[in-house]
N, C-alpha and C positions, 0 to 999 in steps of 0.2 A: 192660884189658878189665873192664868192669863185667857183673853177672849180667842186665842189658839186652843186652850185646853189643858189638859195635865200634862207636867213635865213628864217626859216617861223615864223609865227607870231603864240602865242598861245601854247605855252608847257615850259614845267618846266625842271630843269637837275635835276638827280638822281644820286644815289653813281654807283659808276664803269662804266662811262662811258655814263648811261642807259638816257631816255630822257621820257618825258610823257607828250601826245599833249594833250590840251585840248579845240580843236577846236570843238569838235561834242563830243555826248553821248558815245561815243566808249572810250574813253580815253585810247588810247592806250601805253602801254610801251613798250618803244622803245628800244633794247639792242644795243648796238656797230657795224655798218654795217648792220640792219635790215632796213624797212621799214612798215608803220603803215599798216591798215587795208584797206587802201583805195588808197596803193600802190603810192601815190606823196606826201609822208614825209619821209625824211629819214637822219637816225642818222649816222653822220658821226663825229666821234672823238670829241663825247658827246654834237655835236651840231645839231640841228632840221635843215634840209635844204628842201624849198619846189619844188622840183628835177620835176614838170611841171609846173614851173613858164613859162607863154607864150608860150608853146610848144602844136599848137592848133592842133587838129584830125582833124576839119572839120570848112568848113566856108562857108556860100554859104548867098545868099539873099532870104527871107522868106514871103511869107503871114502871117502878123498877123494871121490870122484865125487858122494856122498851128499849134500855138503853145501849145494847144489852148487857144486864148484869142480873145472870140466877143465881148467883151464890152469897148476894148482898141485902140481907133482909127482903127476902121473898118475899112478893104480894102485898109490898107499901108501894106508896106513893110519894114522886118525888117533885117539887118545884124545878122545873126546867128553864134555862135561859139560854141565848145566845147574842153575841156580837155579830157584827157586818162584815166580819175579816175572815180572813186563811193565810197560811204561810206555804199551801199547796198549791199546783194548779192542777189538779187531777181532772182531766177531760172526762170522765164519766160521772162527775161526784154528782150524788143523790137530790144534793141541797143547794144546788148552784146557786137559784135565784136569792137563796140571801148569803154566801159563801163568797160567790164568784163576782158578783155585782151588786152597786149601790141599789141598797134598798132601805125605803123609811121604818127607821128607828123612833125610841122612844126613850126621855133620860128616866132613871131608875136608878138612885142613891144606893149604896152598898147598905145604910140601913133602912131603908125604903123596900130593900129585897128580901133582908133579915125578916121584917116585920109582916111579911107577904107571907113567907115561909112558914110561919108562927103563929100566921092568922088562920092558913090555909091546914094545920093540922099535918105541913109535911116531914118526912123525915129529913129532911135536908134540904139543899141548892147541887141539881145536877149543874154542871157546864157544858156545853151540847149543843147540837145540829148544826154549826160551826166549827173554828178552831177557837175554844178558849185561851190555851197560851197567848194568843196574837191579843188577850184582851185584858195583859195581864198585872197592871196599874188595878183597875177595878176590880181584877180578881183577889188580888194582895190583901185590896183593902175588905172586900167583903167577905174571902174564907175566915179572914179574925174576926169579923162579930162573928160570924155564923158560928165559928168553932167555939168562941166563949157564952153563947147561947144554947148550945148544945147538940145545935144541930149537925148533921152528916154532911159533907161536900166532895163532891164528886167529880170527876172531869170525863170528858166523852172526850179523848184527844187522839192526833196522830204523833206523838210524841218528838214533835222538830221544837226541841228548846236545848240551849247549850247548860251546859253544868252546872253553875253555878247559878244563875236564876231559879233553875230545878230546885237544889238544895236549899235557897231558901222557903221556896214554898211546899217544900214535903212536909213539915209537919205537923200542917193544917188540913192537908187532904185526906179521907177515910178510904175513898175507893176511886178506882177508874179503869175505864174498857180503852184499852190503846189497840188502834189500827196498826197491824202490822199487813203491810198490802201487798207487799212480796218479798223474797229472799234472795229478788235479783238486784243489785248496783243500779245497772242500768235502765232497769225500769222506773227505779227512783228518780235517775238523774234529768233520764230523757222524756218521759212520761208525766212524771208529778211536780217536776223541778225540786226534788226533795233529795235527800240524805239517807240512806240504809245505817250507814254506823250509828249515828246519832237516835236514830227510834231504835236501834237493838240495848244500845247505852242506856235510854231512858227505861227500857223493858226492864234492865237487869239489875236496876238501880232501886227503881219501885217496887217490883216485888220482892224486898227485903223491908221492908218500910211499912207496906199495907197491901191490901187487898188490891190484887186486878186480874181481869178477863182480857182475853186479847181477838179481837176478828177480824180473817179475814175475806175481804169481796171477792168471790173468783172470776177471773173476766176468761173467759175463752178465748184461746190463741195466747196468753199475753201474762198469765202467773198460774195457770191449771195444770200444767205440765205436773206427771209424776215426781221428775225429780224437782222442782221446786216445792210441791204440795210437801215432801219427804224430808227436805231442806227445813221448810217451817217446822213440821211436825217434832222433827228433831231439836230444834232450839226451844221449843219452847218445854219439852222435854227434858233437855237441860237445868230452866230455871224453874224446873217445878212439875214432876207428872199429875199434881193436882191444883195445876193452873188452869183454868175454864176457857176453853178455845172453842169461838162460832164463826164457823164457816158461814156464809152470806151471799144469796144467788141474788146474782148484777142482770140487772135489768136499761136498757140501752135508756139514755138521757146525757142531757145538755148535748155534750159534742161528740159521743160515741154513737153510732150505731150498729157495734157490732151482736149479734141476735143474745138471750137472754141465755145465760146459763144450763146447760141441759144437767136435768134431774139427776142423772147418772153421773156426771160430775160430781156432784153432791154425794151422793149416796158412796162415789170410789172416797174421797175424802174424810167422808166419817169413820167411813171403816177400819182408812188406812191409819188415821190418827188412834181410835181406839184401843190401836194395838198395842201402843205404848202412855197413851194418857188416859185419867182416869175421868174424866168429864168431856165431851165434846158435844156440839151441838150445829144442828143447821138452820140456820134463819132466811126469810124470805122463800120460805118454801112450805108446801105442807108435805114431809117424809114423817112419816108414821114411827113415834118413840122417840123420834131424835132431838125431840124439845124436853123430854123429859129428863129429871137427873135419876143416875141408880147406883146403890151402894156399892162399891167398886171391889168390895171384898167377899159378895153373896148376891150380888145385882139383886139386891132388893127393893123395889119402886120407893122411891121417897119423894117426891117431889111430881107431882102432874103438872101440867101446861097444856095449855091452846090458847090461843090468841090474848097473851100477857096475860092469862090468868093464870095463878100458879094455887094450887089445893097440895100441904106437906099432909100427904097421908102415912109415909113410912118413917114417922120422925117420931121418937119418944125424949127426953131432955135431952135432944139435941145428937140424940143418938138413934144406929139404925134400931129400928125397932125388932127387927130380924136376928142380925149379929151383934146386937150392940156395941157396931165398928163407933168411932167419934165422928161426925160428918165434918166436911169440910166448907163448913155454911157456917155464916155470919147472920142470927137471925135474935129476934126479941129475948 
């Protein structure tokens, strides 16, 4: 460790100085004294250094349900962290103020955060309210204790990381909720400064490997569109009709004011996915049932919810208690 920081993993050197990361789709090139696009790389005398190694924004103990993830050991609790980066710049994101801009951190050792997680009774290290790939030196180093301690690790992501970085780190990770935010290019390109191929790649890749949920934020005017909502619905269909998809009503912040999600939005949404998958849900909203899971072969109540509380009342070992279908829950 140099007083720059950790080298980071994942870029190339260039003539004069210059560096080019090739963690995520952005590939960014890095001149002499700059920083990438995602503000925790940075070139210091033609070396990559990843400058929020450990240096966490926020830490606190989580309902699973929160993140959200209901098919992942229901109704624990999980050790939450985040970094001061994004590889996004989504003009509506939720979490701007420590996402979008410098905000005071705290260093926290990979096992400093093991030892948190261990003390605190959780079941794992979410990564969350940020983009944790952009924090992914520290990530590296800390899913290996956590994974050889026993704990579960998790990722809250928008899935902008390239391949190969990915595959190193799948198989430390147990679960993760990836933001899939639209099914259009251009929204990605022009709106987020992000990638659609690249989050569909990481979607298709992970859910062969382990457990994920996918959400997406509806924004009015701009991804609610039927044939986009039907575009989603469809893919994620594909990789799985018992893949957990939560729909998520946007509420105007940071640099958006466009007005908040209407109800009925939500409610076409659930409907229209139900049709073909067997779990969906709406977040950020209160629609009556829709937070609940039900046996998809006898719609048997199995799982209650309200406000991240989750009560398994239709669950007998792990089976519906009804049909004694196999549920498709990850649970003690």
């Amino acid at each position: 460790m140099s007083n720059s920081g950790y080298e980071a993993r994942y870029y190339k050197k260039l003539n004069n100085n210059s560096t080019q990361c090739v963690l995520c789709p952005h590939f960014c090139i890095i001149a002499e004294g700059n920083s990438g696009f995602c503000r925790s790389r940075q070139n210091t005398n033609g070396i990559l250094y990843a400058i929020n190694y450990g240096e966490c924004v926020s830490l606190a103990m989580d309902p699973i349900e929160k993140k959200p993830l209901y098919h992942f050991y229901p109704g624990s609790y999980v050790l939450s962290t985040a970094s001061n980066s994004c590889n996004l710049a989504c003009p509506f994101c939720q979490n701007s103020e420590i996402s979008q801009y410098k905000a005071q951190t705290k260093f926290v050792s990979p096992e400093q955060m093991v030892e948190t997680a261990l003390s605190e009774k959780s079941i794992g290290i979410a990564y969350t309210y940020t983009e944790p790939l952009t924090w992914y030196e520290y990530l590296m180093d800390t899913v290996k204790i956590a994974y050889a301690k026993g704990l579960k690790n998790i990722l809250v992501t928008n899935g902008m990381i390239n391949l190969e970085p990915l595959q190193e780190l799948i198989p430390y990770i147990d679960a993760a909720n990836i933001d899939l935010k639209s099914m259009d290019e251009s929204f990605y390109k022009t709106l987020l400064k992000g990638n659609l191929k690249t989050v569909l790649d990481t979607i298709k890749i992970c859910k062969k490997l382990f457990h994920i949920e996918i959400t997406n934020l509806l924004i009015p005017g701009h991804n609610d569109s039927e044939e986009l909502i039907s575009k989603l619905v469809d893919f994620v269909a594909e990789i799985g009709v018992d893949t957990p998809l939560h729909f998520s009503r946007y509420f105007p912040h940071y640099n958006f004011d466009v007005p908040p999600t209407p109800i009925a939005t939500l409610e076409f949404a659930y409907k229209l996915a139900k049709k073909k998958l067997y779990y969906v849900y709406a977040g950020n909203v209160e629609l009556p049932k829709t937070s609940n899971t039900y046996c998809p072969q006898c719609n048997k109540l199995l799982i209650r919810r309200h406000d991240f509380n989750s009560k398994m009342s239709g669950v007998v070992e792990n089976k519906c208690s009804k049909c004694r279908r196999q549920i498709d829950i990850i649970s003690y």
